[in-house]
C-alpha positions in Angstrom: 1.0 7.6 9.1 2.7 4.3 7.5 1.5 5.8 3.7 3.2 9.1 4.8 6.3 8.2 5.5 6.5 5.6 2.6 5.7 7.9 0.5 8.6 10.5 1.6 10.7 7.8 1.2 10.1 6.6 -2.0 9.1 9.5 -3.8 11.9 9.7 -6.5 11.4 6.5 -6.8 9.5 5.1 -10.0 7.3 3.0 -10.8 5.5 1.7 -7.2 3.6 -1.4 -7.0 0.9 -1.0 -3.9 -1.6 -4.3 -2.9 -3.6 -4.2 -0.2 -6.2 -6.2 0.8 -9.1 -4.0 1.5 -8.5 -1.4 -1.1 -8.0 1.2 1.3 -4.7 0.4 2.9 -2.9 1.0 0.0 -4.3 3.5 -2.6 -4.4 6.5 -1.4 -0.6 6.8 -1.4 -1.3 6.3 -5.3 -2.5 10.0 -5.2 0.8 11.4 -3.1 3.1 9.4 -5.6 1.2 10.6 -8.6 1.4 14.2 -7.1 5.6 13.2 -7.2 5.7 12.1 -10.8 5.6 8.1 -10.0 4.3 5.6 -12.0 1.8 3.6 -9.5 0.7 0.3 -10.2 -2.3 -0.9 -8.1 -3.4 -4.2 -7.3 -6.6 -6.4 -5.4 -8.1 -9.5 -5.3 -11.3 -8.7 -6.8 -13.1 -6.6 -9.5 -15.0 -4.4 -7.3 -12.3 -3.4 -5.7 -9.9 -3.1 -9.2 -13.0 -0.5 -10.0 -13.3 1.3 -6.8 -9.3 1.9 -7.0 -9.9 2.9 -10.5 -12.2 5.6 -10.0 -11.4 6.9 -6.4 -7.5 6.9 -7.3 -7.0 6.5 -10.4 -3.3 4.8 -10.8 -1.6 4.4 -14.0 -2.6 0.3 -13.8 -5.1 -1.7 -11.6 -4.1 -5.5 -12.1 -5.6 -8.3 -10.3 -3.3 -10.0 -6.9 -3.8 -13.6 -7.8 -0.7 -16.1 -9.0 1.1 -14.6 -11.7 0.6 -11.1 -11.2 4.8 -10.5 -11.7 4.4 -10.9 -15.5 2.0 -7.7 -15.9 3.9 -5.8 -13.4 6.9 -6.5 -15.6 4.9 -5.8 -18.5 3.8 -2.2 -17.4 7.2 -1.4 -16.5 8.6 -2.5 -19.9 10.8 -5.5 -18.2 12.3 -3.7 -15.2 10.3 -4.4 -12.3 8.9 -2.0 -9.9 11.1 0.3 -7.8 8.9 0.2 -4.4 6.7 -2.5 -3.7 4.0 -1.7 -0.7 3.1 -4.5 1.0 0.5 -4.9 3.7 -0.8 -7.7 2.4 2.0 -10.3 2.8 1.8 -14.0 2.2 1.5 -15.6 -1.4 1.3 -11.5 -2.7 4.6 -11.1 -0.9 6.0 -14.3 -2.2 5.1 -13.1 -5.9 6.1 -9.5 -4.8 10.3 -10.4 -4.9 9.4 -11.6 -8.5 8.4 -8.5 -10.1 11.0 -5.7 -8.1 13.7 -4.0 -10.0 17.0 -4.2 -9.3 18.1 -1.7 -6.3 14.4 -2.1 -5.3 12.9 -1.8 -2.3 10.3 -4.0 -0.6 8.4 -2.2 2.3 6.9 -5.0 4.8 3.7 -2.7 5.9 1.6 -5.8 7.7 0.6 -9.3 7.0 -3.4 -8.8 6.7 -3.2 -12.2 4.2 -2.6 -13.9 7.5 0.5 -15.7 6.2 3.6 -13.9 7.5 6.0 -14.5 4.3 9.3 -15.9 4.5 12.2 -14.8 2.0 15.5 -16.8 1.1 18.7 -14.2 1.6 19.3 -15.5 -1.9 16.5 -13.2 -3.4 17.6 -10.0 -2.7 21.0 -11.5 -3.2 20.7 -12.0 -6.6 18.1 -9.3 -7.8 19.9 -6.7 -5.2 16.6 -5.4 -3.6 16.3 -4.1 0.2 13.5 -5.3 2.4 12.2 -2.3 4.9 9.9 -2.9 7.5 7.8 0.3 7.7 6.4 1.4 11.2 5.7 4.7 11.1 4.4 5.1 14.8 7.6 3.6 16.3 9.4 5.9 13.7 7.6 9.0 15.6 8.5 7.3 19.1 12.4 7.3 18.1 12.5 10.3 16.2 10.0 12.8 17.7 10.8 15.5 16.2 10.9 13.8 12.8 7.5 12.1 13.9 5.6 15.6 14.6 6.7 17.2 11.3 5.1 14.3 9.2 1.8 14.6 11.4 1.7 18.4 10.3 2.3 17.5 7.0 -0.5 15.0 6.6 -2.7 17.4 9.1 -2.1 20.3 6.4 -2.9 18.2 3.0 -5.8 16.9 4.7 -6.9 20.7 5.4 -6.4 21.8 2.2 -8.5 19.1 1.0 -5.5 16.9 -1.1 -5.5 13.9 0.4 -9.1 12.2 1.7 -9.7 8.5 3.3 -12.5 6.9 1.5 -15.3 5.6 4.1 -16.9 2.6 3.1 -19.0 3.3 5.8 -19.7 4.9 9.5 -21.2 3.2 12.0 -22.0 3.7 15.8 -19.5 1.9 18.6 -22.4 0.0 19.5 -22.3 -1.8 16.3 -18.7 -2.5 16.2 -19.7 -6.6 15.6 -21.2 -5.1 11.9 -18.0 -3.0 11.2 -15.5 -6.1 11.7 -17.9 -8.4 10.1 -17.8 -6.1 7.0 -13.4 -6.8 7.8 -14.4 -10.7 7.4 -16.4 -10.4 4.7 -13.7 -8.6 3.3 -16.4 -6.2 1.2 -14.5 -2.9 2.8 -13.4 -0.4 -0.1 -11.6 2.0 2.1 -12.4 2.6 5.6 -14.8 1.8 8.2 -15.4 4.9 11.2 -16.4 4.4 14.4 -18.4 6.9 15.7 -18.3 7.2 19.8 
């Protein structure tokens, strides 16, 4: 619901910037935006994932998240910075995150599944005039029902017509929840992990 309504929000918007940490948060938006005309810039901490993202959702870039990732950003955006960062990573990719956003940007706080809830200086968006949105779509549906039930139908009717499909990593019985949250820690998830009842 959270990669819904970001991407209605940000859909004129160009280029994005997505991380996520388990490659699944994160890049299926990259096939809405890309169905909107935006440039989307994909990023993950390690090669298998950069690959999976590659071939299940092909973005227009797959860079690495690791120290220094706001020069290529910049680079793929010929020196602008990106117009919508998606963060539910937080931490040191937020941190790196304000260095790479465009002017007028937006920076949409999705979770912190680094573990490091980040910190920002009111200077930052000061100077490089960015917004920072926290994004909660399910409280969004509490406040604005009505609002909340036509995104639902939306995403119910692309996932119908078969335009928009969750990658699972991998289904496993409720009885072997430990497995399914060990795979979490291992952090080896490319997509999702289903529970069956």
């Amino acid at each position: 619901m959270s990669r819904w309504f970001v991407a209605r929000a940000s859909k004129q918007v160009r280029p994005c910037w997505c991380t996520a940490r388990r490659a699944g948060s994160g890049w299926r938006r990259s096939t809405w935006r890309k169905r909107w005309g935006v440039k989307v810039i994909a990023a993950a901490s390690s090669a298998a994932k950069r690959d999976a993202i590659a071939r299940l959702y092909a973005p227009d870039a797959v860079i690495a998240a690791e120290s220094g990732f706001r020069e290529e950003v910049k680079a793929l955006t010929g020196g602008k910075g990106a117009d919508v960062v998606f963060d539910p990573v937080g931490g040191d990719v937020f941190d790196e995150s304000t260095r790479c956003i465009a002017f007028g940007g937006r920076l949409l706080v999705i979770g912190f599944a680094s573990g490091r809830i980040a910190e920002l200086s009111a200077n930052m968006p000061l100077i490089k005039g960015f917004a920072v949105v926290g994004v909660r779509a399910g409280e969004y549906g509490r406040r604005f029902p009505a609002r909340g039930a036509e995104n639902i139908a939306a995403i119910d009717a692309l996932a119908a017509a078969g335009k928009i499909r969750p990658h699972v990593h991998a289904a496993l019985d409720l009885a072997d929840w430990r497995e399914a949250f060990a795979m979490l820690e291992r952090r080896e998830v490319i997509g999702k992990v289903v529970m069956r009842p």
